[in-house]
ChimeraX commands (.cxc) that place a marker at each C-alpha (Angstrom):
marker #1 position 15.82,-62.22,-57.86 radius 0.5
marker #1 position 16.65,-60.37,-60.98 radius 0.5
marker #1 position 18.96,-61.13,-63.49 radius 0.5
marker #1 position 20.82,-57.74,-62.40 radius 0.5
marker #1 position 21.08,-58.32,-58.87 radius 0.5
marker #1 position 22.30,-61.91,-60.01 radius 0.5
marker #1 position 24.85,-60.42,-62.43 radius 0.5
marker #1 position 25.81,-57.85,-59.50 radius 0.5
marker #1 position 26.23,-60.33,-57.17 radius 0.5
marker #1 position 28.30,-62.94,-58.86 radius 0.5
marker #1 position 30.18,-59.99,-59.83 radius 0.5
marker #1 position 31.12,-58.70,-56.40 radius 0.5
marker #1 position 31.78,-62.27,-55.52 radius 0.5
marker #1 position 34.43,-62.70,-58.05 radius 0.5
marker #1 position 35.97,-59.44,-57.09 radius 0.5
marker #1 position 35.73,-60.38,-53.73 radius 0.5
marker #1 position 37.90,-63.55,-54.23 radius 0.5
marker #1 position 39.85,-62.26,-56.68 radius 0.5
marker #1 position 40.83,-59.65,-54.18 radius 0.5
marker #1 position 41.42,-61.81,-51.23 radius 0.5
marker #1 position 43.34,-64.57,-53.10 radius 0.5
marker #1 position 45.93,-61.33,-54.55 radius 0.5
marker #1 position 45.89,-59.87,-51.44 radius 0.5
marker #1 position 47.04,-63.55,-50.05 radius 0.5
marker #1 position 49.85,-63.93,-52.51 radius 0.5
marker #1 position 51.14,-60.37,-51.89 radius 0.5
marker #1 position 51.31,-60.76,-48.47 radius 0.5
marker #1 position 53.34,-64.03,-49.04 radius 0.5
marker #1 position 56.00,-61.92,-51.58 radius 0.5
marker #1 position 55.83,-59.09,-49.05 radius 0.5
marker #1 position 56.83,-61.88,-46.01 radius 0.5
marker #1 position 60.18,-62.45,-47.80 radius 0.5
marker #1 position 61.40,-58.41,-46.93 radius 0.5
marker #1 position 59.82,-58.48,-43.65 radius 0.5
marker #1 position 57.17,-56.43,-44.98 radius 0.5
marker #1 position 52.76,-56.70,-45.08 radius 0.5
marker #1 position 50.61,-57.39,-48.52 radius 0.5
marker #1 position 49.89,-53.58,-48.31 radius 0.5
marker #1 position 53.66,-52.74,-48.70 radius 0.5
marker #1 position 53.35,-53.73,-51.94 radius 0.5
marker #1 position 51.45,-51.02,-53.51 radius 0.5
marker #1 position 53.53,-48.75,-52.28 radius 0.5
marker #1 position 56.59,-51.20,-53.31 radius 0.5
marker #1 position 55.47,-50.52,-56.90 radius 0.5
marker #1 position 54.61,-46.79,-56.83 radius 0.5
marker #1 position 57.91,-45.78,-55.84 radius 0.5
marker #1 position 59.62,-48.57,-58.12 radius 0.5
marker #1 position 57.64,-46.20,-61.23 radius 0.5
marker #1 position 58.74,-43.11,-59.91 radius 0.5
marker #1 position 62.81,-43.39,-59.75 radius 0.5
marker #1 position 63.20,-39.55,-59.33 radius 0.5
marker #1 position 61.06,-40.04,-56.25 radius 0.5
marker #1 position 57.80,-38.90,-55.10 radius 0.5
marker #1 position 56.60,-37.31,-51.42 radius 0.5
marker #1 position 54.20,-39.10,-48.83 radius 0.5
marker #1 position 51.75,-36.63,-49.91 radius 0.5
marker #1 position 52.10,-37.30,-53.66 radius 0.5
marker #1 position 51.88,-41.24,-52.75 radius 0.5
marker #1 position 48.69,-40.99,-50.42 radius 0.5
marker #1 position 47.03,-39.20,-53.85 radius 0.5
marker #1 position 48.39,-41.77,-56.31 radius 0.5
marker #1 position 47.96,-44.85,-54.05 radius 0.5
marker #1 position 44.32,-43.20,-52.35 radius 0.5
marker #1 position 45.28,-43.74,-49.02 radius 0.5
marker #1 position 45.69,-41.43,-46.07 radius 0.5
marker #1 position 48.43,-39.75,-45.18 radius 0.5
marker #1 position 48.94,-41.74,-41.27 radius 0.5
marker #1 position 48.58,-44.99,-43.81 radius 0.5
marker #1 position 51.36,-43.58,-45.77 radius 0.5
marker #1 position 53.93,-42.55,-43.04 radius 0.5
marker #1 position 53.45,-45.87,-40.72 radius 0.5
marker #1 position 54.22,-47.59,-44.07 radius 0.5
marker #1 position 56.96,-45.61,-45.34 radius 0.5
marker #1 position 58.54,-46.08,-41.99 radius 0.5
marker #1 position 58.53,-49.70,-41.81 radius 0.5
marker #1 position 59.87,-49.55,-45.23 radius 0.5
marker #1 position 62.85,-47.41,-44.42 radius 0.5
marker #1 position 63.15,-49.73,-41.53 radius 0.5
marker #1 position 64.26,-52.44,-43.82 radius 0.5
marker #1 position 66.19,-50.18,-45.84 radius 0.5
marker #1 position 64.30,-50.08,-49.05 radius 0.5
marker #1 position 63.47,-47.02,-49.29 radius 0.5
marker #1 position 65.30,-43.64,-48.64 radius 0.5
marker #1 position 64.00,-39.73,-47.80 radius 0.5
marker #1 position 65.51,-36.99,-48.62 radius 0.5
marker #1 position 64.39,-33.24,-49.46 radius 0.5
marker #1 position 63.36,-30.09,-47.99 radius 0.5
marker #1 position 63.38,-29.52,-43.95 radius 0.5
marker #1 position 62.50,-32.46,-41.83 radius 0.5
marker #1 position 58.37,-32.65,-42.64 radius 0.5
marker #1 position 57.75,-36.30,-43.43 radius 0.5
marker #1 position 55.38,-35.34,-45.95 radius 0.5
marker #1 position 57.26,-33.13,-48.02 radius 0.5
marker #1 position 60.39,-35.56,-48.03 radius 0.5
marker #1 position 60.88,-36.87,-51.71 radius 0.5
marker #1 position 60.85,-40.87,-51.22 radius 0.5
marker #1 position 63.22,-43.14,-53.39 radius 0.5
marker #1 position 63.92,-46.65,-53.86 radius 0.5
marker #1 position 67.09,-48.00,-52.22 radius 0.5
marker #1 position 69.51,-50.86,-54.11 radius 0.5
marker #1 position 67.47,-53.40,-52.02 radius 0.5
marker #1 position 64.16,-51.74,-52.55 radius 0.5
marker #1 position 64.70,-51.78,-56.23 radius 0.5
marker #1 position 65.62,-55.26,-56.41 radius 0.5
marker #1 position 62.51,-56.20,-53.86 radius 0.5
marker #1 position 60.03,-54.65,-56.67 radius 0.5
marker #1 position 62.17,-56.11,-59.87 radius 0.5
marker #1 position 61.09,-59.16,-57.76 radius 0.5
marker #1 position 57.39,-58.52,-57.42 radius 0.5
marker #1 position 57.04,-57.62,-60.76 radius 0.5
marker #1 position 58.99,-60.70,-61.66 radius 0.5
marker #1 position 55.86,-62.75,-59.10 radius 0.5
marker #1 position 53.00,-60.53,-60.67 radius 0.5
marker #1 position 53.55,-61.27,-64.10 radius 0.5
marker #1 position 53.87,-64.57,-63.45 radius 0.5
marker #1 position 50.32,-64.82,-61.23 radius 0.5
marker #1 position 48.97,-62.44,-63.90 radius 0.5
marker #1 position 50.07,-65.00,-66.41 radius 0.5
marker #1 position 48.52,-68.13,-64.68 radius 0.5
marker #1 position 45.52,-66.86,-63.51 radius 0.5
marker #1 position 44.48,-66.07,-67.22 radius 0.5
marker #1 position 46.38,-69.10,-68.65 radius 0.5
marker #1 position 42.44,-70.19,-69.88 radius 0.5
marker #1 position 41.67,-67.01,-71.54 radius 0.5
marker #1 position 42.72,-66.09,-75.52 radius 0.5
marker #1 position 44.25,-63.08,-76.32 radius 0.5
marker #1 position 41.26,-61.62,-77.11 radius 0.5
marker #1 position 38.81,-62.97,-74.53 radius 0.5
marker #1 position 41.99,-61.05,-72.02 radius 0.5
marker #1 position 41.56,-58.09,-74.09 radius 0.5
marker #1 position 37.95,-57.74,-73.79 radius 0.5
marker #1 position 38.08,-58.78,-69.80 radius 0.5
marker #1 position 40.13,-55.41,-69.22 radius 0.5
marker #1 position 38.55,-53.52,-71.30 radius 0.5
marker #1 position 35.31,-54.66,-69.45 radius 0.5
marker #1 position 37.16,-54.02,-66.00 radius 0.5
marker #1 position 38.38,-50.66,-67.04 radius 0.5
marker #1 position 34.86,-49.71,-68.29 radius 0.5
marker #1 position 33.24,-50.70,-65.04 radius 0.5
marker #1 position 35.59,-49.19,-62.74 radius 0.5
marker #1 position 35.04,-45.67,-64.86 radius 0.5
marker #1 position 31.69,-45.99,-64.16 radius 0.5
marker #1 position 31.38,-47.06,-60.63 radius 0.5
marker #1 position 33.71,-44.12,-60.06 radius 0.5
marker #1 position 31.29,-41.64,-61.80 radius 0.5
marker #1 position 28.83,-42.74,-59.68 radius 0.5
marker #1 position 30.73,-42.85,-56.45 radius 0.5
marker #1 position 31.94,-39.33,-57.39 radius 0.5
marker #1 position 29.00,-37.74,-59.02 radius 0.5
marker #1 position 26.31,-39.59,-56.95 radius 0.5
marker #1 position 23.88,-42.62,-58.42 radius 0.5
marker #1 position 20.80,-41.70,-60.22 radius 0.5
marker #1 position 18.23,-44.68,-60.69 radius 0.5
marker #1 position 16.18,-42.94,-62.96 radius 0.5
marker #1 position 19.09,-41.59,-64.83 radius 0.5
marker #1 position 21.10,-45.07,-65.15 radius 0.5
marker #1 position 17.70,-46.38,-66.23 radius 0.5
marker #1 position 16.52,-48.49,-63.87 radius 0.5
marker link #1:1,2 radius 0.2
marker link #1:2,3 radius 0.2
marker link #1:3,4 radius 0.2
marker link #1:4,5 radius 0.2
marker link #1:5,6 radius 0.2
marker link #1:6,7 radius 0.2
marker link #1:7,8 radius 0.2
marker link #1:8,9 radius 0.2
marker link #1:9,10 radius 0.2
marker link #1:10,11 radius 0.2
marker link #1:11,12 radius 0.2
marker link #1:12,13 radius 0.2
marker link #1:13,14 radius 0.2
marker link #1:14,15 radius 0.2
marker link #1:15,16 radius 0.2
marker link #1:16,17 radius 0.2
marker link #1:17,18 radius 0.2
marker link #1:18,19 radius 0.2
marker link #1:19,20 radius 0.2
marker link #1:20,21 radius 0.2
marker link #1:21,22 radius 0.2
marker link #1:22,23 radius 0.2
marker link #1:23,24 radius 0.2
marker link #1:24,25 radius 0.2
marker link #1:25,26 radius 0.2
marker link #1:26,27 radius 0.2
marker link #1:27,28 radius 0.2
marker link #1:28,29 radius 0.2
marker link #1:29,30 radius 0.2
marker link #1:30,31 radius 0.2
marker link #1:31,32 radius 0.2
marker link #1:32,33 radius 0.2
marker link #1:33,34 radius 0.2
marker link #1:34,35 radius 0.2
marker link #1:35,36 radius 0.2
marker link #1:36,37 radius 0.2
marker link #1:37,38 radius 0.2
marker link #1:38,39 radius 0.2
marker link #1:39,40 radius 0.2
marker link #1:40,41 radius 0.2
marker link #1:41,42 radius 0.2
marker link #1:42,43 radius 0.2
marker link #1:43,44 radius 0.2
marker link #1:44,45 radius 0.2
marker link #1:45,46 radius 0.2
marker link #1:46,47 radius 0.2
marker link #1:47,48 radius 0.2
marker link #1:48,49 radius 0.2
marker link #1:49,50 radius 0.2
marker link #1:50,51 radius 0.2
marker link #1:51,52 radius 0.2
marker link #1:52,53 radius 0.2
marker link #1:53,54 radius 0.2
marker link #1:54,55 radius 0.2
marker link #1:55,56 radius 0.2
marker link #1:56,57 radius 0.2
marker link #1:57,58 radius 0.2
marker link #1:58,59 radius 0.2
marker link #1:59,60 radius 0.2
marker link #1:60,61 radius 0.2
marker link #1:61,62 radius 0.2
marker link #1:62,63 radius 0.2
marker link #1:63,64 radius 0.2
marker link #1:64,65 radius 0.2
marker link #1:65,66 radius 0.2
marker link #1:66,67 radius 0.2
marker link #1:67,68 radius 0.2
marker link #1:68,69 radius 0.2
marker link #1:69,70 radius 0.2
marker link #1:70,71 radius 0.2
marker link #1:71,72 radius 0.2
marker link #1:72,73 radius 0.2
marker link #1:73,74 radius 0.2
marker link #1:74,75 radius 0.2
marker link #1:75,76 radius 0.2
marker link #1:76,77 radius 0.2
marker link #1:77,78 radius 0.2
marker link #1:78,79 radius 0.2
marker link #1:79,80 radius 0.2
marker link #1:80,81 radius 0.2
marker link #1:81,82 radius 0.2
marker link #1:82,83 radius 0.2
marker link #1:83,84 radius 0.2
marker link #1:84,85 radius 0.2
marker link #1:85,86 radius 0.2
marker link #1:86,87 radius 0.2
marker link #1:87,88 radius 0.2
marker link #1:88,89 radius 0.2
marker link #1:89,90 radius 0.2
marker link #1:90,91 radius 0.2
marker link #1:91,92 radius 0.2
marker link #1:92,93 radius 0.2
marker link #1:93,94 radius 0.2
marker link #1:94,95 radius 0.2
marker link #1:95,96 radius 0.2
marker link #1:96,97 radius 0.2
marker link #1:97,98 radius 0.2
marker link #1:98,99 radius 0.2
marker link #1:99,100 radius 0.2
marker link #1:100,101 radius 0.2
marker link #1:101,102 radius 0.2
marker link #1:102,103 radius 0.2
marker link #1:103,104 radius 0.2
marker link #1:104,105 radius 0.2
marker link #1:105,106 radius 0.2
marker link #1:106,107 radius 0.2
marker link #1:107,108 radius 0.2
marker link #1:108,109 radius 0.2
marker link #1:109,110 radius 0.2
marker link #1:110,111 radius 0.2
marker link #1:111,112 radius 0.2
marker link #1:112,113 radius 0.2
marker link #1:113,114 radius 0.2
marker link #1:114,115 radius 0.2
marker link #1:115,116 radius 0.2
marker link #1:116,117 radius 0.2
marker link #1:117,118 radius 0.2
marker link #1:118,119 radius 0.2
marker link #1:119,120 radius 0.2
marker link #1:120,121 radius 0.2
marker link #1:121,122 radius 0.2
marker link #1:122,123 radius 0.2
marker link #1:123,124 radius 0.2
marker link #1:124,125 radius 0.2
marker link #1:125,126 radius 0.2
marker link #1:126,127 radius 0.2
marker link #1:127,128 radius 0.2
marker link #1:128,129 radius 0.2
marker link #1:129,130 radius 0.2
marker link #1:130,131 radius 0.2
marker link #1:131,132 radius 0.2
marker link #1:132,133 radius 0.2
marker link #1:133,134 radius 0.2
marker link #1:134,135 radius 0.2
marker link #1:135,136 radius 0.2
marker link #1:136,137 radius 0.2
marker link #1:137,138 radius 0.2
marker link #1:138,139 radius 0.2
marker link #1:139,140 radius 0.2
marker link #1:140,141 radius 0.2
marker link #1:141,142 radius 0.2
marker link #1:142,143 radius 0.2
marker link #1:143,144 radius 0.2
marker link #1:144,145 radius 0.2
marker link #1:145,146 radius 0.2
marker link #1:146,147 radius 0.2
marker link #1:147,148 radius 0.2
marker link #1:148,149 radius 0.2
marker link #1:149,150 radius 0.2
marker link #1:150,151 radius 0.2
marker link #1:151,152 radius 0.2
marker link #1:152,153 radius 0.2
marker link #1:153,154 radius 0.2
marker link #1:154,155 radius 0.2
marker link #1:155,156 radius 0.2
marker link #1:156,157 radius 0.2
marker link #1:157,158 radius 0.2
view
């Protein structure tokens, strides 16, 4: 094995636990409004858009379909977090805003992120955290070139 597919693979490992362990603690914050893990993304969107946002403008931001997006929004104005309100009756085109509760449901998952955020690095200095995201950031721009613009062995010199 090479010491790139090594790399790559202890690298996708990580990211897979990473992913299933926040996905895990989500889903237990979520539990508490009667909602999924997934909720929460959507939880936060809205909570950074206070003048509200459509379905359409959230399936963009969040990139996830549209049918994701109304099932979701649903459930959510099922437990009264969220609100529509807009132009016509198209689901899409309805501008989405936090309720009282819903606001106070993300104030609360903020309050739980920073505080995983915070423990999960606990080990790391301020500048070992700083380099990590920067790191992250720099390989997510270029997975997405590639995912976007197609992968090119010869190009990415390999």
């Amino acid at each position: 094995m090479t010491d790139r597919f090594q790399r790559f693979e202890q690298f996708s490992f990580a990211l897979s636990e990473i992913t299933r362990y926040w996905h895990k603690l989500t889903a237990d914050e979520m539990e508490k409004y009667g909602l999924k893990g997934g909720h929460s993304v959507y939880l936060l969107t809205l909570a950074r858009h206070p003048e509200g946002i459509t379905a359409t403008a959230m399936s963009e931001i969040c990139g996830r379909d549209k049918s994701d997006v109304s099932r979701m929004m649903a459930i959510m104005e099922e437990q009264e977090l969220i609100t529509r309100g807009g132009p016509g009756k198209n689901k899409y085109r309805a501008v989405l805003r936090l309720t009282d509760k819903g606001h106070a449901a993300a104030d609360a998952m903020r309050k739980s992120i920073a505080q995983a955020v915070e423990t999960a690095g606990r080990d790391l200095t301020e500048e070992r955290r700083t380099v990590f995201y920067e790191s992250l950031r720099s390989i997510t721009d270029n997975l997405r070139d590639m995912a976007e613009n197609g992968f090119d062995a010869e190009k990415n010199n390999f």
